[in-house]
TORNU-143794 format. One record per residue (C-alpha): residue number from 1; residue in one letter; z, x, y; chain. Coordinates in Angstrom, 1 decimal, padded with zeros to 4 digits. Layout:
// residues N
SITE seq type     pz     px     py mol
SITE NUM    a      Z      X      Y   A
...
END
This chain:
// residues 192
SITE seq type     pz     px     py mol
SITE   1    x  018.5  026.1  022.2   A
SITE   2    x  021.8  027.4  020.3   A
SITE   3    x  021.7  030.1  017.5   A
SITE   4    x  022.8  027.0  015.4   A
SITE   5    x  019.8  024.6  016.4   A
SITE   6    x  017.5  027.6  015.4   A
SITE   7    x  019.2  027.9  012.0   A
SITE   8    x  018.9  024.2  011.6   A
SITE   9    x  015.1  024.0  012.4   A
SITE  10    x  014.6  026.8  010.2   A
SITE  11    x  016.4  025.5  007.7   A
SITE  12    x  014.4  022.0  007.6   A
SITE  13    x  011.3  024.0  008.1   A
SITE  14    x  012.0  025.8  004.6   A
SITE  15    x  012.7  022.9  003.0   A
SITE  16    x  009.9  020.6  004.3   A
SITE  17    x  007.2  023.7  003.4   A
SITE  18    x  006.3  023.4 -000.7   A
SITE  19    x  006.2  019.4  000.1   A
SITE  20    x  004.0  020.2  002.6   A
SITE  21    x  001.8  022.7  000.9   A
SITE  22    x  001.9  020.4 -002.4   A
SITE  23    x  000.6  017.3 -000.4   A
SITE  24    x -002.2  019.3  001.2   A
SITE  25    x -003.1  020.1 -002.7   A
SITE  26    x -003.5  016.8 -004.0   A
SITE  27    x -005.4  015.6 -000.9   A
SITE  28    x -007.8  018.6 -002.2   A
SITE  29    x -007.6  017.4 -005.7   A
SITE  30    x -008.4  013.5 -005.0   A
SITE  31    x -010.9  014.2 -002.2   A
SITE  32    x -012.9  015.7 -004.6   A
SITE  33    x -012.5  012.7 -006.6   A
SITE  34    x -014.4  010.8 -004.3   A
SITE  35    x -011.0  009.3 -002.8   A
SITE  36    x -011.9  009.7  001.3   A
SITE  37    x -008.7  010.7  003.2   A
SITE  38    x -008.4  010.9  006.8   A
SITE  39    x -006.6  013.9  008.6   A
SITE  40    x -003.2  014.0  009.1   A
SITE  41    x -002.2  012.0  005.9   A
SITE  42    x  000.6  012.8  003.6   A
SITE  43    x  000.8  012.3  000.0   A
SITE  44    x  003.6  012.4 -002.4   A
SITE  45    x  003.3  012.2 -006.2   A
SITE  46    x  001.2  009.2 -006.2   A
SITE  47    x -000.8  008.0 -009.2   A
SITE  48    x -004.3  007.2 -009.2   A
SITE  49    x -005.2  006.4 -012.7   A
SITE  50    x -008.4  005.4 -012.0   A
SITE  51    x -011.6  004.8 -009.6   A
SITE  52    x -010.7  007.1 -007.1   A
SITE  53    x -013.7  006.5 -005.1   A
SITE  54    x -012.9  003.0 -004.3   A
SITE  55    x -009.8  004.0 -002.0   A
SITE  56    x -010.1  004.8  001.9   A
SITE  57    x -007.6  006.2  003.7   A
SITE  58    x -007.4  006.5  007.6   A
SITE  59    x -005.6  009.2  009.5   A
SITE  60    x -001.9  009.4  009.5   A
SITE  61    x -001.5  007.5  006.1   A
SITE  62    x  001.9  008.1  004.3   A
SITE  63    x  002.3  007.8  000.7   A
SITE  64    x  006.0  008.6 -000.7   A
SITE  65    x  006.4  009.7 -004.3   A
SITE  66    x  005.5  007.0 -007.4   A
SITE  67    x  002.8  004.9 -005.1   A
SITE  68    x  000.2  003.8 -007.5   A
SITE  69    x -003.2  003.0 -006.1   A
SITE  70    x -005.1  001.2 -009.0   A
SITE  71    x -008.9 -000.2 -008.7   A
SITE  72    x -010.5 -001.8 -011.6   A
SITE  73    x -014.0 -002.6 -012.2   A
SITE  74    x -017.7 -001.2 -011.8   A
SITE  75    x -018.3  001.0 -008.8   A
SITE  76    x -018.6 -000.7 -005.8   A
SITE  77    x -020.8  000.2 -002.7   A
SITE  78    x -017.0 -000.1 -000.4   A
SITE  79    x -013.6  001.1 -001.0   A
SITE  80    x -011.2 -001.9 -003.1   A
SITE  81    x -008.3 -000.2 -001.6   A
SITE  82    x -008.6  000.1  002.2   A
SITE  83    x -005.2  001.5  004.3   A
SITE  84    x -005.4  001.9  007.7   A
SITE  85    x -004.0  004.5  010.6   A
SITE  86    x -000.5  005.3  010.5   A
SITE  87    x  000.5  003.2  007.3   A
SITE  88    x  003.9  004.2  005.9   A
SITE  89    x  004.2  003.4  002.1   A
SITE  90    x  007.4  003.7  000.4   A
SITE  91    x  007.8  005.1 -003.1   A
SITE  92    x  007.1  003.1 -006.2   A
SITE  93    x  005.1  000.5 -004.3   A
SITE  94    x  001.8 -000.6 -006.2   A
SITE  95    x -001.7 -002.0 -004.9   A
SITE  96    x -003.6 -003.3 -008.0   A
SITE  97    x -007.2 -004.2 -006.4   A
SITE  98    x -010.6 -005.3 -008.3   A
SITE  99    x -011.8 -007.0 -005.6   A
SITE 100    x -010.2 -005.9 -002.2   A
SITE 101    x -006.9 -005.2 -000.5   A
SITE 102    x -007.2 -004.2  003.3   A
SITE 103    x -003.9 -003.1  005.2   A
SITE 104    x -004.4 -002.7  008.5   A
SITE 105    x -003.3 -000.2  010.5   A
SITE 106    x  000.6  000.9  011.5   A
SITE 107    x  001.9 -001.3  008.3   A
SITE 108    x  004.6 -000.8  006.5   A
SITE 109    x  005.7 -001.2  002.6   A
SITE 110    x  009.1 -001.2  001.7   A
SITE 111    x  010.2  000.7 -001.5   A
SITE 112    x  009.2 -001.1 -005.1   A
SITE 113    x  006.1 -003.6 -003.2   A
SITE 114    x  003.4 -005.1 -005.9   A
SITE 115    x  000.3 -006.3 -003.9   A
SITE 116    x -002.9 -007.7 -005.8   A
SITE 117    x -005.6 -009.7 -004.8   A
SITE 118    x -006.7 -011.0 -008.7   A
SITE 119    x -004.3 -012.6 -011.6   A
SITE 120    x -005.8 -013.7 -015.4   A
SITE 121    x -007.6 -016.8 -016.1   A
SITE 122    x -005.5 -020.0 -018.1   A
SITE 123    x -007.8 -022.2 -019.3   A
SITE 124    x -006.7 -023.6 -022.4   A
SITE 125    x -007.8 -022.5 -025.9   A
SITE 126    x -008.4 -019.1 -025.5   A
SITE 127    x -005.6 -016.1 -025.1   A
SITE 128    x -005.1 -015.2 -021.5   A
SITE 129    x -005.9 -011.3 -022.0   A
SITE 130    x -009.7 -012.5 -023.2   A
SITE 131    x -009.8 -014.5 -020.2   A
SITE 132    x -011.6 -013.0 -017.0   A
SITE 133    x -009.8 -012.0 -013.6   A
SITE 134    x -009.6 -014.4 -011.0   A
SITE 135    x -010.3 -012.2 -007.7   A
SITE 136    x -009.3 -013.2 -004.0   A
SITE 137    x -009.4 -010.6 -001.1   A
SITE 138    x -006.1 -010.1  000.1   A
SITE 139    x -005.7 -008.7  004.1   A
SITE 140    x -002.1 -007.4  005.6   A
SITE 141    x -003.0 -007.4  009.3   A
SITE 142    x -002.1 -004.5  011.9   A
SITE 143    x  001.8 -003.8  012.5   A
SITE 144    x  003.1 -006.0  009.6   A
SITE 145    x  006.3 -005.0  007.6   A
SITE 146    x  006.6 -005.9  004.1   A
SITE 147    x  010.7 -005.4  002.4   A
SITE 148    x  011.6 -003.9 -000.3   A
SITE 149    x  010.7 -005.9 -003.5   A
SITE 150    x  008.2 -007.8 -001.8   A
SITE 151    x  005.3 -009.6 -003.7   A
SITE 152    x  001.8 -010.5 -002.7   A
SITE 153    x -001.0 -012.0 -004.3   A
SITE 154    x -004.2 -012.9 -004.8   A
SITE 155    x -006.0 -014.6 -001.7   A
SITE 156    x -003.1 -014.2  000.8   A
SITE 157    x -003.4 -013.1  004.6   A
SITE 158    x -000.4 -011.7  006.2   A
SITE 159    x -000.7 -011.7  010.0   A
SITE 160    x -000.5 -008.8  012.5   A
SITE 161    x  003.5 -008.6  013.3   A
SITE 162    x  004.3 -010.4  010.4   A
SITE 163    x  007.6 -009.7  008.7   A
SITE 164    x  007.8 -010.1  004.9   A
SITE 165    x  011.6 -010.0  003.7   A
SITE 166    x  012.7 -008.0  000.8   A
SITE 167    x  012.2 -010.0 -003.0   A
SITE 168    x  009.6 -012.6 -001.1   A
SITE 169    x  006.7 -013.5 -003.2   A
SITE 170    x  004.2 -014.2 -000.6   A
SITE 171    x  001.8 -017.0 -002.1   A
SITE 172    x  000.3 -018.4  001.0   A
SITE 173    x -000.6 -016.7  004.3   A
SITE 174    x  001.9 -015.5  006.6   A
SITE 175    x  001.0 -016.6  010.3   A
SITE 176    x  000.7 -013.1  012.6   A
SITE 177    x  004.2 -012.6  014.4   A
SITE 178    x  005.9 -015.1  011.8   A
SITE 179    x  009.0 -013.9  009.4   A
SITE 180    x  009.2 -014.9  006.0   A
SITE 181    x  011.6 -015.0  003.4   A
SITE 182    x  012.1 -016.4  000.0   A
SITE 183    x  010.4 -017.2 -003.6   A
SITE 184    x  007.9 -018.3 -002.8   A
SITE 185    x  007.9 -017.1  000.5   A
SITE 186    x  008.2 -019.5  003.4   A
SITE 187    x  008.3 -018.9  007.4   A
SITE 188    x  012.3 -018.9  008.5   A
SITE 189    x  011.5 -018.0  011.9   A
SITE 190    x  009.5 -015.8  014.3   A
SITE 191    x  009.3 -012.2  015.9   A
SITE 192    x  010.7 -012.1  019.7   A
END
């Protein structure tokens, strides 16, 4: 190893450290919350605003900066927000459960992602906000990718080795190993 490789490792070293030290304090922080984090897990400025006890994390989850994890409703006797091993989410992506969103493990979001599993009532003669929330589970299965932009909602499955292109609102499930693109999102092909 060169005199410059050590500068360079020292360097990134330096600057990786208070991002580092200030992930390990908000794990801390929401831990104590209730929020239960696996080992290994990195989290950047997300937001919580509420419910903290109704998100699981497994080991090796990555959360970048803006990620908001929001569960709404009564305390519930399992997490609302499950993310399994070695998920990567990008910043500003957002997972709006009052039911239940499950991401299996080694997923990952793209930057600016909106997944929910519930939407407002629209029966007629009566204001939507007075109307109650229509919740269905949604389930991203082991190893899928979702782009940047990408929209799921309520009731949806997304299959292990699925692909999800950037701006896709998925509305229907996504068969495992398929590739799909578009608003509403429909398969265009499949994984080799």
């Amino acid at each position: 190893m060169t005199n410059g490789d050590r500068g360079r490792r020292w360097v990134n070293l330096a600057l990786r450290l208070p991002e580092s030290i200030a992930s390990r304090a908000r794990i801390l922080a929401y831990r104590m919350m209730g929020m239960r984090i696996g080992s290994r897990c990195r989290l950047g400025r997300i937001r919580v605003p509420r419910n903290p006890w109704d998100v699981c994390l497994a080991d090796g989850v990555a959360l970048e900066a803006d990620v908001v994890l929001l569960s709404t409703g009564e305390r519930a006797n399992r997490p609302r927000i499950s993310i399994g091993a070695n998920v990567y989410v990008n910043r500003h992506s957002h997972l709006d459960a009052s039911l239940s969103i499950v991401v299996g493990r080694g997923v990952m979001i793209g930057p600016f992602c909106y997944i929910t599993d519930h939407d407002h009532g629209t029966r007629p003669g009566a204001a939507v906000r007075e109307q109650p929330l229509v919740a269905v589970p949604v389930t991203i299965e082991d190893d899928a990718w979702l782009g940047a932009g990408a929209c799921v909602l309520k009731g949806v499955r997304i299959g292990a080795g699925a692909v999800v292109g950037a701006g896709a609102v998925v509305t229907h499930d996504v068969p495992a190993g398929a590739i799909a693109a578009g608003v509403p999102a429909r398969v265009i092909g499949w994984r080799e």
